[in-house]
Structures are given as C-alpha cells and as structure tokens.
C-alpha positions as CSV (number, residue, x, y, z in Angstrom):
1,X,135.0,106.4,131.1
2,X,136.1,110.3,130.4
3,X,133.9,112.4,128.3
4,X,136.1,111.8,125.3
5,X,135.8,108.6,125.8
6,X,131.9,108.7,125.2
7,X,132.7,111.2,122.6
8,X,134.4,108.4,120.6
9,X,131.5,105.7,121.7
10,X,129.0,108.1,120.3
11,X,130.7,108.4,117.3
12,X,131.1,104.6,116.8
13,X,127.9,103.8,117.9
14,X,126.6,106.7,114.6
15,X,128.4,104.7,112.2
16,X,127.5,101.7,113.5
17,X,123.6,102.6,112.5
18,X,125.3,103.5,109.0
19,X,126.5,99.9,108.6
20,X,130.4,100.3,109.8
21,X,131.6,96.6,110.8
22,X,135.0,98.7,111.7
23,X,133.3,100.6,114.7
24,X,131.6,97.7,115.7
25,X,135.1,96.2,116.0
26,X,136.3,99.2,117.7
27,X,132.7,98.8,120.2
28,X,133.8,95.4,120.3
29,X,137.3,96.0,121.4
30,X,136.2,98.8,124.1
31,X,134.2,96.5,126.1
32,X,134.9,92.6,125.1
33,X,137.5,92.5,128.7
34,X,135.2,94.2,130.4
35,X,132.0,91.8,129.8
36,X,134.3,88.8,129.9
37,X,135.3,89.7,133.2
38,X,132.1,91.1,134.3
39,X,130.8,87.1,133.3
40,X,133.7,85.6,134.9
41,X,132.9,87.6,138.4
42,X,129.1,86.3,138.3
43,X,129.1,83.0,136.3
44,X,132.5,81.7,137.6
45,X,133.5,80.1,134.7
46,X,136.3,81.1,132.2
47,X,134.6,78.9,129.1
48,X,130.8,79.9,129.8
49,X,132.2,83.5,130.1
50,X,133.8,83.4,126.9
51,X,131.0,81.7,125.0
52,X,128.1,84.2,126.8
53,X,130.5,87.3,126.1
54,X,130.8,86.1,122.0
55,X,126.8,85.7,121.9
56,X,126.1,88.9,123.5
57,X,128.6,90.6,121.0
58,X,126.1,89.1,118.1
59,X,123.3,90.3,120.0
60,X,124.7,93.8,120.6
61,X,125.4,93.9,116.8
62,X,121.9,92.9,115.9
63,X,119.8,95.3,118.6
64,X,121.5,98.6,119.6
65,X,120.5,100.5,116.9
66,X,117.6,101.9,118.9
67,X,120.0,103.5,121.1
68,X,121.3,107.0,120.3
69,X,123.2,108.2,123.6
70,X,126.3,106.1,124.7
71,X,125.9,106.3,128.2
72,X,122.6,105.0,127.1
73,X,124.4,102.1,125.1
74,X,126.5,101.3,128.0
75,X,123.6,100.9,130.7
76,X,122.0,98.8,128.2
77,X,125.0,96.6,127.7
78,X,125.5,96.1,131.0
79,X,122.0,95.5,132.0
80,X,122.2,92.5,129.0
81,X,125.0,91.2,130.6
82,X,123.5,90.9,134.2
83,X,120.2,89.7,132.5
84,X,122.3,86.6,130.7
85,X,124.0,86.2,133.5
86,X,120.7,86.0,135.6
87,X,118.8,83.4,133.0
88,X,121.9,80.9,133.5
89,X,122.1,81.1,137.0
90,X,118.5,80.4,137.2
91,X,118.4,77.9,134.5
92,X,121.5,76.5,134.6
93,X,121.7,75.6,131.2
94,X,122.7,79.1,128.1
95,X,119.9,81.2,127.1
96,X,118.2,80.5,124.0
97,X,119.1,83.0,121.4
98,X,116.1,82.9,119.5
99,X,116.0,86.5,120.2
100,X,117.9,87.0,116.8
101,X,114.3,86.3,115.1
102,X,113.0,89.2,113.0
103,X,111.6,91.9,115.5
104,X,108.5,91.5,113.3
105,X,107.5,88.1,113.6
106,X,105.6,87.2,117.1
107,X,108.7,84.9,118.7
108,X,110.8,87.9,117.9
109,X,108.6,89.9,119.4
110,X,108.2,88.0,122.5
111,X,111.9,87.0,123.3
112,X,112.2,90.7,123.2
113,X,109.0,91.5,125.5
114,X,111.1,89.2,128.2
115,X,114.2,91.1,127.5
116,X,113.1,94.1,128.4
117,X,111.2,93.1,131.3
118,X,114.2,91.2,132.4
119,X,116.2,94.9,132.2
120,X,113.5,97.2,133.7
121,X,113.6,94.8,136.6
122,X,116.7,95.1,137.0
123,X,117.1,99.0,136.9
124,X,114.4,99.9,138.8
125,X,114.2,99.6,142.8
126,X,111.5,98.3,144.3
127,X,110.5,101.7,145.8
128,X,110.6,102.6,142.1
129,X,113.8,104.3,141.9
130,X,116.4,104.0,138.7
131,X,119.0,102.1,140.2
132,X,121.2,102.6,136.5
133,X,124.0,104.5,138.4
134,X,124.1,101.6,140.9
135,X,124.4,98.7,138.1
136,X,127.8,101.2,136.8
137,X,129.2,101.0,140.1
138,X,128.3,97.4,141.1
139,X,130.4,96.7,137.2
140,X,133.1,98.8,138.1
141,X,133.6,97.0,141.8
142,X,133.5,93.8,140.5
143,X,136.2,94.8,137.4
C-alpha cells in the first residue's frame, strides 16, 4: 500500500471507532479480495473462503477498535486470517465464533485469550524475533 493509502485507512479506521458503517464498507471493500484470496491460497476452497472471509469481516467490525495505527490494523488482519486459517486446517471443521461474546463475560474473555495467543505465535520467531514484515510479504507472494 502507498502512504496515502494508509492515510485513507487511518482515516476510515477513526470513523470507524465513531460508529461510521460507511468506512467500514469502505475497510470492507479495501481488503474483502485480498482475504478471499489470501483464504483461497491456504484453505483451497472457493466456498470455505467465502464463508471464513464474511465471518472475519463480522469479527473485524466487532474487535478493531483497540487498534489506532493502520499498519497496525493491517498486521492484525492478516494475522486473523492466517489464525482462522490455521484452526481449520487443524480442526478441519470452521472455528467457533463465540468470540463475538461480550469481552466482559469469562467465554469472551477466554476465546480472546486463545486469539491472541494464536497471533503472538504467529508473529514472533522462535529466536524471538517479530516476524510481522515476513507475514506482509508471505500475503503479498501468495496474492
């Protein structure tokens, strides 16, 4: 992406926290091909794809307000995606999206315990080293 590019995400993403349904479209239309194909490319499957990219579309609507930067937001989407992607493979069967439960009650709390674990794991090296830039590149090789 160029820097205006994250200019506009960083935009969206501030009237996103103020309730905007319009940027989310706009979020929504920036990155839907993107995480569709990024499925595709690990799942293999067209329909799974477009079911998994729909549900983590709800979920990004529901849980990025903590997230300020949009190079931030972007790591973080991607990081979901491979995550998803990850928990089918493993379980062969869609994740379980009780992670839409109030943050403040306890299963809320623990789906998103798990989540996050699932995306340190993923962006940190064994030897302990942020692998984020990697993750871009990886995304951008497979699209």
């Amino acid at each position: 992406m160029t820097s205006s590019d994250y200019r506009k995400l960083s935009v969206l993403l501030s009237n996103m926290k103020n309730g905007s349904r319009e940027s989310f479209a706009s979020v929504y239309v920036m990155y839907e091909k993107k995480v569709y194909f990024l499925f595709c490319k690990l799942l293999g499957s067209k329909a799974l794809a477009s079911d998994m990219t729909i549900e983590l579309f709800d979920y990004v609507y529901l849980k990025f307000s903590s997230i300020d930067d949009p190079i931030d937001f972007e790591k973080w989407l991607y990081s979901v995606v491979f995550s998803r992607a990850r928990q089918y493979l493993l379980t062969k069967r869609p994740e379980d999206f009780g992670d839409y439960f109030d943050s403040d009650s306890p299963a809320g709390e623990e789906v998103d315990i798990l989540l996050v674990q699932d995306a340190d794991e993923m962006m940190l090296h064994p030897g302990g080293i942020d692998i984020s830039v990697d993750i871009m590149k990886t995304v951008d090789t497979i699209l």
